[in-house]
N, C-alpha and C positions, 0 to 999 in steps of 0.2 A: 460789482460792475458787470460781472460776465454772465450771472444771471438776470441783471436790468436788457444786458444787449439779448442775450435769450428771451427772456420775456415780450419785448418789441419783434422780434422776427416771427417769437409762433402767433401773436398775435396780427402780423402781414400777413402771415401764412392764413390763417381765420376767415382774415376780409380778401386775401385772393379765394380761397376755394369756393368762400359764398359768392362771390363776382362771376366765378367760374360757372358756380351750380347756377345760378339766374341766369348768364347768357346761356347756358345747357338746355335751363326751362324754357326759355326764350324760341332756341332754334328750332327744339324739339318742338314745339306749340306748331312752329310757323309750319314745320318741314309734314306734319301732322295733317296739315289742312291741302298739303301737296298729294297725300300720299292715299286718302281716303278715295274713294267712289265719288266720279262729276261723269257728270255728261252735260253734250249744248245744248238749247232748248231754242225753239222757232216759231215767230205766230204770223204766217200767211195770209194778209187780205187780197181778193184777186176780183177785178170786175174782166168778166169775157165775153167778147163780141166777137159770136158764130157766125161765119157766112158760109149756110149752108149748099150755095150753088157753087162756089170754089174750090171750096174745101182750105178757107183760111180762114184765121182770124187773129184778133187785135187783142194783147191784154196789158192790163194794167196792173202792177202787183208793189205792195208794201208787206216787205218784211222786217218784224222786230226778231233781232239776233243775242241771245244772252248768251254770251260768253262765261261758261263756268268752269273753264279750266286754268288751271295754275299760271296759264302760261298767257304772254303779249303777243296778241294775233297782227300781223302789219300787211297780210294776205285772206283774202277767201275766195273759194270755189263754188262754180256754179256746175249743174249736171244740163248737157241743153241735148237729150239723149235722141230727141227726132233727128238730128243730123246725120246718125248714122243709117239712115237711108235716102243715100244719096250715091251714084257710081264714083268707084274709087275712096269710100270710106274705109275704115280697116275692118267694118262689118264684113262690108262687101268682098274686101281684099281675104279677107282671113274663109269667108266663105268659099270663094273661088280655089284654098286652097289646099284646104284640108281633106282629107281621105273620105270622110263620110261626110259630107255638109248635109247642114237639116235642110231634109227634104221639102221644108216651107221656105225656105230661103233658097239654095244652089245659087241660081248665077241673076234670080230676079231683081236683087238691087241694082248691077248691072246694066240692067235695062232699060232703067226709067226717064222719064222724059222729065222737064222741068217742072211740068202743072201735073207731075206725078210724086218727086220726090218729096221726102219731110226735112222740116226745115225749123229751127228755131232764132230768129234776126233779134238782139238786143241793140234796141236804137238809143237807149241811155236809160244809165244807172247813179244814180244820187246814194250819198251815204251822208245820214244827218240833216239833206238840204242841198249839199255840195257834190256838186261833179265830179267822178275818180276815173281813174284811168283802168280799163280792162281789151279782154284782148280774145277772143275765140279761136279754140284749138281743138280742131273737131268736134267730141260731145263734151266738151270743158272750157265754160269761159271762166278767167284767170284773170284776179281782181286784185289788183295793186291798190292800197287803200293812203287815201291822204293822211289820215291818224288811226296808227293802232288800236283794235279794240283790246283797252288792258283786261284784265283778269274781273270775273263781277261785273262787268259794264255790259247793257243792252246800246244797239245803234241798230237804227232803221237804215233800211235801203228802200229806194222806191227805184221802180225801172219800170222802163215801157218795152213792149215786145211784139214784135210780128211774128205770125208760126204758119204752118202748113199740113196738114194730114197725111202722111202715105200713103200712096196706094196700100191695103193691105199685106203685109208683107209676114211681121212678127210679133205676137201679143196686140199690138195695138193698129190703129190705121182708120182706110176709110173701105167701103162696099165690102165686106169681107166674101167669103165664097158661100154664105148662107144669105147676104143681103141685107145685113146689120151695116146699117149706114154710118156710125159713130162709135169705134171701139177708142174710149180715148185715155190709155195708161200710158206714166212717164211723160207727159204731154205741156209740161210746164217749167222753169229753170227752177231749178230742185238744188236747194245750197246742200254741199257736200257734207258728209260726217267727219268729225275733228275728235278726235278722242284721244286712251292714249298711248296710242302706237302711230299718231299724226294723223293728217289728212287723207282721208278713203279718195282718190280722185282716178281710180282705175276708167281710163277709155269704155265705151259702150260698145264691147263687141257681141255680144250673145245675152250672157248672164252676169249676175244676176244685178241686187238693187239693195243700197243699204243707208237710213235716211237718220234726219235728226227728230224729235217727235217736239209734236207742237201743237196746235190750234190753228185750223183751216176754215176759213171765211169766204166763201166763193160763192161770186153773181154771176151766173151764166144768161146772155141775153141769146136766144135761139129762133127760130122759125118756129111759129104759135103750132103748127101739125106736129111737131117731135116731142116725144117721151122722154124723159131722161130720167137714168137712175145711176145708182155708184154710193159712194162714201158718203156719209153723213147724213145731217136730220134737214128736211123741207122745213124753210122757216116761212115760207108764204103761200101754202095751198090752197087759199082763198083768190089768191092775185093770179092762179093758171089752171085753176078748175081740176086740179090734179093730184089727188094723197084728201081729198078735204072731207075731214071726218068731223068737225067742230059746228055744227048745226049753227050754236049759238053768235058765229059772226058769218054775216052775208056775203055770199061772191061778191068777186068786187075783182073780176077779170077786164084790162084796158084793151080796146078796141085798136087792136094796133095787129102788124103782123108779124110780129115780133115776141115774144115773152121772157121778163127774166125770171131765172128761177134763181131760188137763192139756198145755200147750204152753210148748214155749219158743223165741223166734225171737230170735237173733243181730243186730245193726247193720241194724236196719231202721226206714223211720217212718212203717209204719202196720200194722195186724193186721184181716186179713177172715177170717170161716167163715162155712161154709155148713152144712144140715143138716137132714136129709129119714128120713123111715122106711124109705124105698125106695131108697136109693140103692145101687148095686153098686161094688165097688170093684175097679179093675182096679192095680197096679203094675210098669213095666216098666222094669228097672235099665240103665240104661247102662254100658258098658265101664268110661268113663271116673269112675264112682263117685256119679253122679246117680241120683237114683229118679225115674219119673214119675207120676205117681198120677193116674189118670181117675175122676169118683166123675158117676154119673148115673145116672137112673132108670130100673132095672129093667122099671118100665111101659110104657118106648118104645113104640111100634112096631117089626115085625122090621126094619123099613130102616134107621131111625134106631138102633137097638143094633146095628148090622151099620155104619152110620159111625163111631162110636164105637170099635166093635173097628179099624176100618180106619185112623183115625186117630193111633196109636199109634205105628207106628215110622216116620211121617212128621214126628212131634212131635219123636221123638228127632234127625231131622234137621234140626228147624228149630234145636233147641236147640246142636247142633255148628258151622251156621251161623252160628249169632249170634258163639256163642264165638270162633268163627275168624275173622269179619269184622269184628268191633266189638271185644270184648275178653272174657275169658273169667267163665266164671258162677259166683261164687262160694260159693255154698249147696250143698247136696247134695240138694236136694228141688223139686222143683216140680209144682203138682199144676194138673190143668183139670177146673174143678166143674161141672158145669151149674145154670145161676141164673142171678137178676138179669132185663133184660129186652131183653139183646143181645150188648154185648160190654163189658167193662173191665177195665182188669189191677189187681195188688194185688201185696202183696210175695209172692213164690215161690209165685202163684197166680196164677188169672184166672177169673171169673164170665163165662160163655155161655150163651146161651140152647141146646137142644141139639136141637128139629125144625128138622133142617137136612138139604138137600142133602149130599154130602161134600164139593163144593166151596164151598159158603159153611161148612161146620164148619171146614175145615182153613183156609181164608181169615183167618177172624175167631180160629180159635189162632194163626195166622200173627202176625196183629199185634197182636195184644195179649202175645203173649211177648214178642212187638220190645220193648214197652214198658217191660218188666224194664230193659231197658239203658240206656233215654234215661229214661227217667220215677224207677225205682227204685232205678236205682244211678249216673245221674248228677246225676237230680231237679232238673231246672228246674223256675222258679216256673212251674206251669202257668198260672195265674190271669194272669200277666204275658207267658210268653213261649210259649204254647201251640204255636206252629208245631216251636218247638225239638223238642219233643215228641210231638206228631203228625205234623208232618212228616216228620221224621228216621226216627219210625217205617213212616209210610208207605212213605218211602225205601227201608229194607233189606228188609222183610217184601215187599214186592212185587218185591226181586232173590231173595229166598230164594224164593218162591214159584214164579218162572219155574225154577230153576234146579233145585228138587226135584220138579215136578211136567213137568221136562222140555217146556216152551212155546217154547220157541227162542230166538235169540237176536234178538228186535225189542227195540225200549226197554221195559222192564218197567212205567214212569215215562209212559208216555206220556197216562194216563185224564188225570192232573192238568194237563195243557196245556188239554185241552177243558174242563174245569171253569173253567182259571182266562179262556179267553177266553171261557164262558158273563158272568162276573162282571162284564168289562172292555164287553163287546156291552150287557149290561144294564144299566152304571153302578153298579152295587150295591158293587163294592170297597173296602174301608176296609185303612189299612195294617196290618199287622202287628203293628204294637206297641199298637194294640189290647187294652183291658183282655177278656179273653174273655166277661166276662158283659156287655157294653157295645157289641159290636155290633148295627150296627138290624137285624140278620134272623141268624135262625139260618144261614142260608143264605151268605151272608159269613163267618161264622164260618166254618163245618165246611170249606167250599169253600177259603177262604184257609189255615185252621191244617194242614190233611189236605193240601190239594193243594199251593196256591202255598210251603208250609213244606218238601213232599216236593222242590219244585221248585229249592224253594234248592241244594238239593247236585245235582239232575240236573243241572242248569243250569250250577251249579259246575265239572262234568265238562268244559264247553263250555270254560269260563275258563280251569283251570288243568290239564287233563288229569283221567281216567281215573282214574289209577294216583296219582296225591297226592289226588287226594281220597279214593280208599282210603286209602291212608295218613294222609293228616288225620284219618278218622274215628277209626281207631286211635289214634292221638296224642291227641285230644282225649278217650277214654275213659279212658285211663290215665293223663292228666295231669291230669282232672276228676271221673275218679268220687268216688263220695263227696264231692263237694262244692259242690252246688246252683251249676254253672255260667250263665255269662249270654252273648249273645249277642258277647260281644269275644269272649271265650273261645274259644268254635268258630272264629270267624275270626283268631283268633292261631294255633291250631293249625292251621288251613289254609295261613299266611302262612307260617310257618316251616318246612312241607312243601314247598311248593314255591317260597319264596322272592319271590313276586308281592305286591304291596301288595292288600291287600283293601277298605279301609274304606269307599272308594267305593262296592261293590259289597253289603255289610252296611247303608252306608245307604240308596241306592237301590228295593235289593229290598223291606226291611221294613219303614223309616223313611215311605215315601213311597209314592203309587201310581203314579209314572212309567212310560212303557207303554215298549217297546222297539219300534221300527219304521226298518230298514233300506231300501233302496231301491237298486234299479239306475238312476241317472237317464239316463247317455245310454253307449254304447258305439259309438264312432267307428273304425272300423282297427284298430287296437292299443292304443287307449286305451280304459280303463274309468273312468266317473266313480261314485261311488256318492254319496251321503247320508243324512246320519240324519235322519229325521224327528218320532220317538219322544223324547221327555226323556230316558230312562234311555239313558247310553252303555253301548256293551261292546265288547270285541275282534269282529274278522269275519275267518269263513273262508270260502274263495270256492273255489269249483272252476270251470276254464277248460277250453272244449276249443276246438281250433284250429281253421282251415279243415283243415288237412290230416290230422284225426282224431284228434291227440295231445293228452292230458289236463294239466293242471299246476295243482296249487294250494296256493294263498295262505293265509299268514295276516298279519290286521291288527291289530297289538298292540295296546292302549287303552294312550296314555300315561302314564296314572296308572298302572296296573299295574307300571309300573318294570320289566316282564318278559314270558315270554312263554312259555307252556304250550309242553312236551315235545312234537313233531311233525316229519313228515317233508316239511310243506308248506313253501313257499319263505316265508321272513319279510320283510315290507316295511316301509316304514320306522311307524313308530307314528304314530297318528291322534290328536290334540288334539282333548277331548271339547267345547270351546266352537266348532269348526270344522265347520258345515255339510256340507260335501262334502269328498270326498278322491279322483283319480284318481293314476292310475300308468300306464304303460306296461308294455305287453310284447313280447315277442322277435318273435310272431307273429301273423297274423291272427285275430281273436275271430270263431269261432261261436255260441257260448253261455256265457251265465255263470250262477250258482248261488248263494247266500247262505247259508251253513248247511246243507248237506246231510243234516246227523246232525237235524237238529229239534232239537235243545238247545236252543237259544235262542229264548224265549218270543218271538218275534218276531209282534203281536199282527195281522201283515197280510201273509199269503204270495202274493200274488198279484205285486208288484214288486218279488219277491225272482230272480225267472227272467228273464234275459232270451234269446231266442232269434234 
């Protein structure tokens, strides 16, 4: 009897754990499709009516919304970013109040009159068909939805909109101070990113832009005299006499004074044009099946149309560079407009200003094409992670620069050491992770995101070698484009390049303002002592010359690193970052010692870095 009652309980026991392991397989399947890589997806139709004696215009816009995250959306956000040029925005506010406001900005939003400010009016928004409730809140309107979009579900929205052009003010607008009648970036209600740390809906104070990627469909209807160039492929060059390479079908321009042009741009998430009476149009094909399109005005002066013409097939080698050192450029178009009111990229464009030297024109197409690669096709949150982004950009645009424009071979990287020990001398430094419109000076900002962001990867060079952080870069483009990478990211792909633990040095660098400061303390015979003084640890390379003129040198591996950059220097044993000082011996009598000879390492006091 007592093993029949046994028998029946281990066999309950059988059918629960196999109950148990199905629902197990079950949750794990579902919790699995939670936990993988989504992002949203958005396909933008827009028909737009310019009035070019105003400076407003009317549009029409249908967007399909896939929702491909886990989650039941019962809210969406729009970006309506020309509002904040308007007196009394928090542009304006936050300009008026800051220590150093950009000097294209100060107190001119302020000032503006009504058939001057920018303006974005949403007169009604449909989701599906049906009417919903929303609400504008500065550059955020805020979309209370009839039915949630579940998880997997696309819903269209159509809305109608009235807009306004700025006076010139920042990045985009109207007459700029060169005379570009149409700079027109951020220019349209731009649904916000959802991702998943939630909705990106940061206010439009300064910087920066972070989108959903999608398929862009826009009819621009203009005054028949304007050019217009930006994002995406002409799909009717025949219908405005303009781009029309196709012999075999006939003009077929309407007699009207008006013209629409029409575009379409591929997996991108965002659309800029520009668009002037005067602009000339230059295009120069690449072998490799690129077009480059230069559009700027005719009215130059002969120096500056004589840049412009010179700038050309220096462009096409910035573009092979990119391709070949980061990863390669996927569109077949890229154009450089002149506008705007300096420099900024956009998808398969960029807005510059164009009375320029040739070395600051080719400078500022330098890096703002770098941009394409970190900004627009690996698209970090700039708002969040700006160094990723201008740093990175800094980074390669300044090796492409030396290397097309033949400068030597000194560190390309080397401006950003002096900016960043400006910041450290001055105490002004905030770290990195830094919201970008929430530093207290522009000057911290531009200096950390540009320089100490560029310096992440020179620096890098020092860590782990040269040649894997080439390599890193590579790895981290193809294993992150498309898909709004974060600062693990790049250091996973550096870690697995060369095999060094990195996280130390990701938090270090952008986590914290830890300074780096090495030291020679004492050199007795043949013993050298060193010590860090600096909080931030790293490895150290030493170079040694003897009494008797023979060279040798060291490296010190940082113990956390788990390893130790590719070199021909002798490796000594690895130095524990909570240990003050570290000496060693050597074979022979010390003449001089050296700390870093290459300058890679921000080492923020060279003076007791020699000793003689």
């Amino acid at each position: 009897m007592k093993k029949l009652l046994f028998l029946g309980s281990f066999l309950v026991l059988l059918a629960s754990c196999a109950n148990s392991k199905e629902v197990h397989n079950k949750e794990h399947k579902n919790s699995a499709k939670f936990t993988t890589y989504w992002q949203q997806h958005i396909d933008y139709k827009m028909d737009i009516d310019m009035d070019v004696k105003n400076h407003q215009y009317k549009g029409k816009q249908k967007a399909v919304y896939t929702n491909n995250s886990p989650d039941e959306l019962d809210k969406v956000y729009y970006h309506l970013y020309f509002n904040a040029f308007q007196p009394g925005s928090q542009m304006d506010v936050r300009s008026l109040n800051i220590k150093d406001p950009d000097r294209r900005v100060r107190d001119r939003i302020s000032k503006l009159q009504p058939n001057e400010i920018g303006y974005i009016k949403v007169n009604s928004l449909k989701q599906n068909g049906a009417a919903i409730s929303y609400k504008t809140v500065g550059t955020i309107l805020e979309v209370t939805l009839n039915n949630p979009i579940k998880s997997g579900e696309s819903v269209t929205f159509d809305m109608d909109f009235d807009a306004q052009v700025p006076v010139q003010i920042r990045r985009t607008g109207r007459d700029n101070k060169e005379g570009v009648a149409l700079s027109m970036s951020q220019w349209y209600p731009k649904m916000a990113e959802y991702d998943f740390e939630g909705w990106h809906t940061p206010p439009y104070i300064a910087r920066e832009f972070h989108g959903v990627w999608g398929n862009f469909d826009v009819k621009l209807t203009i005054d028949r005299n304007y050019v217009v160039g930006g994002t995406g492929y002409l799909q009717n060059p025949q219908e405005i006499g303009h781009g029309y390479e196709d012999k075999s079908k006939p003009l077929n321009i309407p007699n009207a004074n008006e013209l629409t042009w029409h575009f379409k741009a591929p997996n991108v998430h965002d659309f800029t044009w520009a668009a002037d009476p005067d602009y000339n149009h230059d295009v120069l094909k690449m072998p490799v099946g690129i077009d480059l399109h230069f559009l700027y005005k005719k009215t130059l002066d002969a120096k500056y149309l004589k840049n412009w013409k010179d700038l050309q097939e220096p462009t096409a080698e910035l573009m092979a560079y990119f391709s070949k050192h980061v990863g390669k450029y996927p569109y077949k178009q890229y154009s450089v407009i002149q506008g705007g009111d300096g420099g900024m990229e956009y998808a398969m464009s960029t807005l510059i200003t164009g009375q320029r030297s040739f070395g600051s024109l080719f400078g500022v197409t330098a890096h703002e094409m770098a941009h394409t690669w970190f900004q627009f096709l690996l698209a970090t949150n700039e708002s969040k992670h700006p160094w990723m982004d201008e740093g990175f950009t800094s980074y390669i645009s300044n090796k492409a620069s030396y290397e097309i424009l033949k400068r030597g071979d000194k560190n390309p990287n080397a401006g950003p050491y002096r900016g960043y020990n400006y910041l450290v001398k001055n105490n002004i430094e905030e770290p990195l992770t830094t919201h970008a419109d929430r530093y207290n000076t522009n000057a911290a900002y531009s200096t950390g995101s540009y320089g100490k962001g560029s310096m992440f990867l020179s620096q890098l060079e020092y860590v782990i070698g040269e040649e894997n952080v080439a390599k890193g870069l590579k790895k981290y483009f193809n294993d992150f484009s498309f898909k709004h990478p974060t600062p693990n990211d790049v250091k996973r792909s550096m870690e697995k390049v060369s095999g060094i633990h990195l996280d130390w040095y990701l938090n270090e660098w952008t986590q914290t303002i830890h300074t780096i400061d090495y030291g020679i303390k004492s050199v007795i015979g043949k013993t050298i002592t060193l010590e860090r003084i600096g909080q931030m640890p790293m490895p150290v390379d030493l170079e040694v010359i003897y009494t008797d003129g023979s060279t040798q040198s060291f490296n010190i591996p940082l113990r956390m690193m788990r390893g130790h950059k590719p070199t021909t220097a002798t490796i000594l044993e690895d130095w524990g970052w909570a240990m003050p000082t570290y000496s060693f011996t050597t074979a022979k009598t010390v003449k001089s010692v050296e700390i870093d000879k290459s300058k890679l390492m921000a080492d923020v006091n060279l003076e007791n870095n020699v000793y003689k």
